[in-house]
C-alpha positions, -999 to +999 in steps of 0.1 A: +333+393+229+308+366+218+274+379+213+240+355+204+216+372+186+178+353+183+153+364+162+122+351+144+100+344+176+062+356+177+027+344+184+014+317+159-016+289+165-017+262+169-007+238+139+013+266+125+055+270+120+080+294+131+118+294+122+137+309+148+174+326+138+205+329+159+234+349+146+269+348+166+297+371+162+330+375+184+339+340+173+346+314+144+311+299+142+322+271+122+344+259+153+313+262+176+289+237+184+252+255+185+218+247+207+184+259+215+170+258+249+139+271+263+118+279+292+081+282+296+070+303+330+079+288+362+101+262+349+135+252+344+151+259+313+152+227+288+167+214+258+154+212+226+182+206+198+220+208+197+239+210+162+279+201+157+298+225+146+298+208+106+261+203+107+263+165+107+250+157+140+222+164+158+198+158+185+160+166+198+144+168+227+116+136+226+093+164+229+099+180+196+109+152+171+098+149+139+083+186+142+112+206+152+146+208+127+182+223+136+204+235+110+234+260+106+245+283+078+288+283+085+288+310+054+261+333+076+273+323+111+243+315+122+216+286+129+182+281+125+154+263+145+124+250+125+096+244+143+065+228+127+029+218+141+035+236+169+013+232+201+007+256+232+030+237+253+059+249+231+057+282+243+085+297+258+113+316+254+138+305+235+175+308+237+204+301+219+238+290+233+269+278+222+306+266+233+332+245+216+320+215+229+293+200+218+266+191+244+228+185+253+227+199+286+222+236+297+256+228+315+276+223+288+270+257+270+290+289+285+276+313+257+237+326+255+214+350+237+192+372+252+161+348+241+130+353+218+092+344+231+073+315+211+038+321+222+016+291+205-023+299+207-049+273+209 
């Protein structure tokens, strides 16, 4: 059974950083490619970042480059989500998801977490 596992969400201000955890057990991690999605009240759930399953490709939203930074831990089976100078309109909740294939769409992940809230204060 594949379970996602989020952590690290919270309220911060405006300027300030977070680093979100996922954990995932019931598979290989190092086989799975991971993302982070989220979705702020009354809309529709949005990418953020992907990661390959090595680590050695990636990709951002154009809403959170240069400020946001996706990285995995094969030894810990999990991956992180760094997100500096954050600004209101990141908040959200944030989710997790992976599959074997690696994609930037909410589509092309079968797997989620449960989701942490990101609350950004002005």
């Amino acid at each position: 059974q594949v379970q996602l596992v989020e952590s690290g969400g919270g309220l911060v201000q405006a300027g300030g950083s977070l680093r979100l955890s996922c954990a995932l057990s019931g598979r290989t991690f190092s086989n799975y490619a991971m993302a982070w999605f989220r979705q702020a009240p009354g809309k529709e759930r949005e990418f953020v970042s992907a990661i390959n399953w090595s680590g050695d490709n990636s990709n951002y939203a154009d809403s959170v480059k240069g400020r946001f930074t996706v990285s995995r831990d094969n030894t810990e089976n999990t991956v992180y989500l760094q997100m500096n100078s954050l600004k209101p309109e990141d908040t959200a909740v944030y989710y997790c998801a992976t599959n074997l294939r690696y994609a930037v769409s909410t589509g092309g992940y079968n797997y989620w977490g449960q989701g942490t809230q990101v609350t950004v204060s002005s």
